[in-house]
N, C-alpha and C positions, 0 to 999 in steps of 0.2 A: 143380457144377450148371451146366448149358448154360441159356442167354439162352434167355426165350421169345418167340416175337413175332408171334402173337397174329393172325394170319392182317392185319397191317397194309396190306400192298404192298397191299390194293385200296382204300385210303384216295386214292391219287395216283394212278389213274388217272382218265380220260376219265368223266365222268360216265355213269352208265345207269340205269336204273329196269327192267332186266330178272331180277333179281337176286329172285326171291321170299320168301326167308328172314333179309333183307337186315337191319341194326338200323333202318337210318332206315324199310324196309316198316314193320316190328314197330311201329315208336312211330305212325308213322300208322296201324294196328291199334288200337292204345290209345287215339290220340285219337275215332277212329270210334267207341267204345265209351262212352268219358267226356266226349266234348266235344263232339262234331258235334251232340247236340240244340237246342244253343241257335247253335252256328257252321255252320250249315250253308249249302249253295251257295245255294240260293232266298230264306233269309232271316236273312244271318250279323246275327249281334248284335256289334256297336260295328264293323260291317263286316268282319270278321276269318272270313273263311269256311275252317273245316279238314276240309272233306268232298272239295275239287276239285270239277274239273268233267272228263267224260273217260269211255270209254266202258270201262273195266277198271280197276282198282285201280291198276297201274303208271301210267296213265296223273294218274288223281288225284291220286295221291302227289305226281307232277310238279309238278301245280297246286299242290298247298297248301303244296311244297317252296319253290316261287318266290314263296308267299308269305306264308312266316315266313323262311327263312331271309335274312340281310343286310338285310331289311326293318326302316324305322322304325315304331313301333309307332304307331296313335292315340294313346294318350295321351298327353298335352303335358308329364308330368311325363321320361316314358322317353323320350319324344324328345329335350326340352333338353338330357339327363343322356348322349345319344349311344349311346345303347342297341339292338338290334335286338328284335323279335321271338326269331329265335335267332341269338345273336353267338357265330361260329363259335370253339370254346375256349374260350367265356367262361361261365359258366352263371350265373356272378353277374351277367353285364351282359347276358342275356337275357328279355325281361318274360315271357315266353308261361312258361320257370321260374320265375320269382320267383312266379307267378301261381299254379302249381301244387306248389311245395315244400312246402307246411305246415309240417310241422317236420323233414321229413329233415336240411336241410342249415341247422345255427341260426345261422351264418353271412352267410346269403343272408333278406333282410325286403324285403317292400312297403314302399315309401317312402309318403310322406304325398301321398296325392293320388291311389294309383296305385288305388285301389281296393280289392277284396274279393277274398282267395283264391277257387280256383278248382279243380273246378267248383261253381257255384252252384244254389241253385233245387232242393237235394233230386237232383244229379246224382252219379252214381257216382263214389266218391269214388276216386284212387287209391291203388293198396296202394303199398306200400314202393318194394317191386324194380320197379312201371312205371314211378314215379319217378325210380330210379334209373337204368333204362334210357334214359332220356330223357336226366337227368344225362351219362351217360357218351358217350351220341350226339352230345351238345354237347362234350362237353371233349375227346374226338375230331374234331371237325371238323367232325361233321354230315354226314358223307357220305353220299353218295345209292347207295353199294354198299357192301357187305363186313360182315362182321362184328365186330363191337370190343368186344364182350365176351361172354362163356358166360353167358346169362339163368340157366340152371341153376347154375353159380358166385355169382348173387346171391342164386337162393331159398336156396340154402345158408346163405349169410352172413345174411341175414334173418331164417333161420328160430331165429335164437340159435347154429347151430355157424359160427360165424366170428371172426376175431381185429382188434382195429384197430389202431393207432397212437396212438389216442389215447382209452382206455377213458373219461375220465372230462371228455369232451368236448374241445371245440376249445380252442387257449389267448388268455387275453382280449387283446382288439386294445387298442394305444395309442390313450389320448382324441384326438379328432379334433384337439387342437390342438396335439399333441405328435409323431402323424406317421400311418400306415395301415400295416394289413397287407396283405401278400400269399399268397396260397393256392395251393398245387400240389396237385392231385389232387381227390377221390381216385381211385385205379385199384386193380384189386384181381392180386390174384396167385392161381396154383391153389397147392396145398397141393407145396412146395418147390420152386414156382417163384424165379423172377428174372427182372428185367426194370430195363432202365434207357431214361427216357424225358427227351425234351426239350420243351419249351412256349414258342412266343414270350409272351410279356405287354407288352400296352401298358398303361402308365402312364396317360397321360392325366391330369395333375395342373394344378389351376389356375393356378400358376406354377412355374417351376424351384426348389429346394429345395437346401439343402445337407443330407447325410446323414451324420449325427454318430453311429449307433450300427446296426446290426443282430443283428438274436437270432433266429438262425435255433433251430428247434425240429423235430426229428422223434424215430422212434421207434430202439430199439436193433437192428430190423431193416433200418436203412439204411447202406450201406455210405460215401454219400457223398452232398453237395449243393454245385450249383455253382452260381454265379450270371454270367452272363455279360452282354455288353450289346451292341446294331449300334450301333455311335456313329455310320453314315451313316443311321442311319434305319431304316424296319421292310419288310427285304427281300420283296418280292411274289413272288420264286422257295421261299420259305421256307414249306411249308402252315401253315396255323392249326390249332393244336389239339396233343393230344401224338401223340408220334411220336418213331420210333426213330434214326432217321439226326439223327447230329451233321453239322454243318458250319460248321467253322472260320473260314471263306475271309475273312468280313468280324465279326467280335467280337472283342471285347474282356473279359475275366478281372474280374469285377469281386470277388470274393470265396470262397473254398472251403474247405471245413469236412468234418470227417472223423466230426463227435460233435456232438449241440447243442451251441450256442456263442455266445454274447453276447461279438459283436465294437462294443466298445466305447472311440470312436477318439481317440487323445489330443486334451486341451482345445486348440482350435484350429486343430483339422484335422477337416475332411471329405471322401468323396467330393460329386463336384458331378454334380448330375443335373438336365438338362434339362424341361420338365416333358412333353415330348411323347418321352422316351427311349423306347426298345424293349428289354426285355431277354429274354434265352434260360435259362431255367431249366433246370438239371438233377438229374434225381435217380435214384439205383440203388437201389432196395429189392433183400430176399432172404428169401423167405417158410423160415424155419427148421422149420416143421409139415409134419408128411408127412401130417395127414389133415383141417389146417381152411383153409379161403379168408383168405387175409388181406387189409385196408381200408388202402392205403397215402398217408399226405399228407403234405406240408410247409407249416410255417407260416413267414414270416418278418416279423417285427414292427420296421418299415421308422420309426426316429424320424430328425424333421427339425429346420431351421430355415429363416430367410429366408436367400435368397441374398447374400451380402457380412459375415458375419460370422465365418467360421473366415478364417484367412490360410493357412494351405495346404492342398491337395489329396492328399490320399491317393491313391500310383499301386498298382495292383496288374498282377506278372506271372507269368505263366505258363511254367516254362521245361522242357521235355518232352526226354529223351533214346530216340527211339522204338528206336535201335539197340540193342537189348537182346536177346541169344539164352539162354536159360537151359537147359541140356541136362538129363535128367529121371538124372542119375547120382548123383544123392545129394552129389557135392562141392560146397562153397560159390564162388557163380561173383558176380565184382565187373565193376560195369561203373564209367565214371567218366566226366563231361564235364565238360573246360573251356568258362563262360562268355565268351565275348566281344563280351557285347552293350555297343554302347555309348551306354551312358547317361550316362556323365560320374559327378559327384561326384554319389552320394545318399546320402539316411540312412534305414537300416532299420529296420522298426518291428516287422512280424511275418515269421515264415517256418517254412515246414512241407513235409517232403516224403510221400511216396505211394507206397505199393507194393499190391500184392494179397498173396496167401495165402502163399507164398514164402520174401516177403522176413523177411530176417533183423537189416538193419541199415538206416541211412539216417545220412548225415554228410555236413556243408559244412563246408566251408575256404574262408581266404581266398587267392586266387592270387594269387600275388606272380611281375614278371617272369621272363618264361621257364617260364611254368607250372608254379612250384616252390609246392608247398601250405606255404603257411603257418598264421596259430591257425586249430584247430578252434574253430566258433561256433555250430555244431549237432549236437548226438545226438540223434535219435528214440528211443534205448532210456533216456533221461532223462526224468522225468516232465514237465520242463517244456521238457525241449528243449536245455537248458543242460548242456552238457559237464561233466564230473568229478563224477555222480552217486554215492553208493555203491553202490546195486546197479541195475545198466544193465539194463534188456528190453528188446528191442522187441517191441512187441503193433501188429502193420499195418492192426487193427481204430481202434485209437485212436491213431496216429498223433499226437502235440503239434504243438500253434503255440509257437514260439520266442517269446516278445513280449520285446524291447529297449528297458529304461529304465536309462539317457537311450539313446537312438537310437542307432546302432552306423553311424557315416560309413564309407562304402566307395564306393571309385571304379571302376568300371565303362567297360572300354576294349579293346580287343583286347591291350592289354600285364596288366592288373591286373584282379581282378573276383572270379568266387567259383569252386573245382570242390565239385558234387558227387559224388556216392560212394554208393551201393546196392550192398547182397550180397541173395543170394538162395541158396536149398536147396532144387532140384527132386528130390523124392521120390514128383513123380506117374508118371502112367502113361504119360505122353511131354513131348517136351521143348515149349516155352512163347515166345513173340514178345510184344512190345507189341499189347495189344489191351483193349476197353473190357470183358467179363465176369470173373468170379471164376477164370474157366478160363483167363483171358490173365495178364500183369504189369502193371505199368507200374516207368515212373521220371520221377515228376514234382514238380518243385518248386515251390512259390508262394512268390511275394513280394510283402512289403508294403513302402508305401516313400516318403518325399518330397522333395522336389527343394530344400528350403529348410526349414528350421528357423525362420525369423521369425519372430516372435509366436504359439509350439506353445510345451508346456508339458510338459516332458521326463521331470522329476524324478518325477515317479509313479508309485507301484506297482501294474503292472496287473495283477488275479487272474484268467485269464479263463474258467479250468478249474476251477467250486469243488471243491477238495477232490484235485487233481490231484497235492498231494506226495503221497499215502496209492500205495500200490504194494501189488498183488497175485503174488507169485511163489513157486513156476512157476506158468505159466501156458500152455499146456495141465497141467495136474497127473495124478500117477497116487491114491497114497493122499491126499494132504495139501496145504494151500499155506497160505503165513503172508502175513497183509493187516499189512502194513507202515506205524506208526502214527509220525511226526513228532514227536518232543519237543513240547507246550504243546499237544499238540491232545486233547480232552477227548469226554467222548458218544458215543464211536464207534460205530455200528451197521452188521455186516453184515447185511446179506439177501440171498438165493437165491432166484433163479424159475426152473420151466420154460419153455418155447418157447410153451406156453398160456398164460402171464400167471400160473401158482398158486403163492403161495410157500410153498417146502419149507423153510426152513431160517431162523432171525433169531439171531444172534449179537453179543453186545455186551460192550464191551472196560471193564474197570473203570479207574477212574482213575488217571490215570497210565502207564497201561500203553505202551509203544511197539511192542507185537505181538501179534495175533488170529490163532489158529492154527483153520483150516478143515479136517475132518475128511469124508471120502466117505462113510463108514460103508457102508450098502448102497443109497447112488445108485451107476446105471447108467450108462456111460459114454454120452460124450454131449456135446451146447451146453447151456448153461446162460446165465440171464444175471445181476447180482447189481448190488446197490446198496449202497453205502456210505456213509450221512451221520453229521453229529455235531451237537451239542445247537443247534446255531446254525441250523442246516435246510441248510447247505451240503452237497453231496451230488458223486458220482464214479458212475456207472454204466457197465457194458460188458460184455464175453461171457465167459465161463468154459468150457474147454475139459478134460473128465474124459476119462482115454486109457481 
């Protein structure tokens, strides 16, 4: 499936208001319709006039553009709180939405103070999808040309044929004294699209914070979520809003997850986050339906404390082998790179590597002078990551985090440090480079890691995957596949869903059992997706693949 993208390039150009069909025209269309009776130029109410002044529509637009967008609002609640009118990418820290959301987005509330939804007075209310128009006008960037999403793509999704992320609403934020969320999206995909977008976020936190846990949360349609950060601050060549162009040049890796995952960091360690950080979110959804719109978002449930109480800092890096050529011959083709960054002595805590569709394997070593591999310390076809499994897969959908207890010391130097090791089976229809869509590879490795052991707390067993020994294989399958049950694990329940959320199939292991054998009968081949929990509510989800 090829990258869509969504007619973006007119997001960064040169402002214009000649653009008739334009999103940011459209929502000023809406507001004329719902809001101008009581906002209008002669006699705006709380001064907020959204009619313009200006002798053609473009020209109005202009007006009212220059004043909601980057504008502080009247009210003294959304001003203190550093709010706009429309704060470009932000839609939660927009008043003129917060004003207008009802209940589309339960996320997003009137604060105390801020007043009475809107519009008032018996004024036309808005439906869904102009809400959401408006919505995605913001978390685009607000731009004054181009289009940013197909209006027809949301009455669809409105109208009941559409799929989200999260059917049974958003997931509940930490109490406010334990830490805040963060919210990506949402964007919507057309029916087997793909798209991977980026977002600056500012923080804007009343003090710096140490960050002891994240749990990131999306759907089984996401390929991947990355969390990055500008540690110089929040670059002004960088637009506001999502957008498709990565740029590396100045971040920093602060976390990346292949599956939700509650990264949860050992006792007395955290990252340290400034309270005015900038960070770069990333995320690659990939709509699996050929005929409904899918609702794409991420949540990450962001817990804190005061600054000065972990004793070390959690580093995270990134380490990318982009020289990868994969020729489309069916043979298995290995690439391999020696590390030699030098970091000196650290101790590892988590590590996971990366491929797309491909790949077939993933393995670190540790390099011992003269670039001779020594212990292997990671398998990806392990379910936890940990070499000398019994039965090895790799599934490059689910990809493990290795977690290390006690912390695994390794010195990082141009003499000593780690190789890793990616295979891959191109069976496509040509051969394949490092590139960021499902149609490209990759070969990349994260690492988690700290400079000092002092006062962390090692000895811990950390689960971070519930339910992660249980193994499904084969996978892709032809008639059958047996769900792989761990001595002592009890309750076992499979389940099957289609690409539409319905499930076909519930199977459950009696006690005792160490294997659940899965039968096709007369499903059609296909993606599937399936879930596995046991009496405990701990659970294991991911894709099924029928030839």
């Amino acid at each position: 499936m090829k990258r869509i993208y969504l007619n973006l390039f007119l997001l960064f150009i040169i402002p214009t208001f000649l653009k008739a069909q334009s999103t940011g025209l459209r929502v000023y269309e809406i507001m004329q319709e719902k809001c101008a009776t009581c906002h209008n130029h002669a006699d705006p109410q709380g001064g907020l006039d959204l009619e313009g002044a200006g002798a053609n529509t473009s020209t109005k637009f202009a007006d009212v553009y220059g004043n909601i967008v980057g504008q502080i609002p009247a009210n003294e609640i959304a001003a203190e709180n550093g709010d706009h009118y429309i704060y470009k990418g932000r839609a939660d820290r927009s008043f003129l939405f917060r004003k207008i959301n009802a209940n589309l987005d339960e996320t997003i509330t009137l604060k105390e103070g801020e007043g009475q939804s809107m519009p008032a007075y018996g004024g036309g209310v808005l439906t869904e999808v102009e809400t959401e128009l408006i919505r995605q006008w913001i978390l685009f960037g607000a731009p004054t040309s181009g289009t940013v999403v197909d209006e027809s793509l949301l009455e669809t999704y409105y109208s009941g044929m559409g799929q989200t992320s999260f059917p049974d609403g958003p997931p509940e934020a930490p109490a406010a004294e334990e830490g805040f969320q963060i919210k990506m999206g949402p964007f919507f995909l057309e029916p087997g699209g793909e798209v991977e977008f980026f977002t600056k976020y500012e923080l804007d936190l009343p003090e710096d914070v140490e960050v002891t846990r994240l749990d990131v949360k999306f759907s089984n349609y996401s390929h991947h979520f990355i969390m990055y950060d500008f540690p110089n601050g929040n670059p002004s060549y960088i637009p506001e809003g999502l957008r498709l162009e990565a740029d590396h040049s100045d971040i920093s890796l602060v976390a990346a997850v292949q599956e939700p995952l509650d990264l949860n960091l050992p006792e007395g360690t955290a990252f340290f986050w400034d309270n005015d950080r900038v960070l770069d979110l990333n995320s690659h959804y990939i709509n699996y339906s050929a005929t409904l719109p899918y609702q794409a978002e991420v949540y990450v449930n962001v817990y804190t404390q005061e600054q000065g109480i972990a004793a070390q800092e959690m580093k995270t890096e990134l380490l990318v082998n982009p020289s990868i050529y994969i020729p489309n011959n069916g043979n298995e083709i290995t690439h391999t790179q020696q590390v030699t960054y030098n970091l000196g002595e650290v101790f590892l805590w988590g590590m996971m590597g990366h491929t797309h569709q491909y790949g077939t394997d993933y393995k670190v070593y540790k390099r011992l002078a003269g670039g001779v591999k020594g212990d292997l310390i990671y398998d990806a076809s392990c379910a936890l990551g940990i070499p000398g499994c019994v039965s090895p897969y790799f599934d490059y959908h689910h990809i493990p985090m290795r977690y290390f207890s006690p912390l695994e010391p390794i010195t990082m130097n141009f003499f000593n440090g780690i190789i890793h090791e990616a295979k891959w089976v191109n069976n496509g229809p040509s051969p394949v480079n490092f590139g960021p869509t499902s149609d490209d590879e990759m070969m990349v490795l994260v690492l988690m890691y700290l400079e000092d052991t002092t006062g962390v707390v090692t000895n811990l067993e950390t689960i971070p995957n519930p339910l992660s020994e249980v193994e499904v294989f084969p996978n892709p399958m032809d008639e059958k596949t047996v769900i792989s049950i761990p001595t002592g694990l009890d309750g076992i329940r499979f389940r099957l869903f289609d690409t539409q959320g319905r499930e076909l199939r519930t199977l459950t292991a009696s006690k005792g059992s160490t294997q659940l054998e899965f039968n096709r009968q007369q499903l059609p081949s296909g993606m599937y997706f399936y879930r596995i929990e046991d009496e405990s509510g701990r659970f294991q989800s991911g894709k099924l693949m029928i030839n």
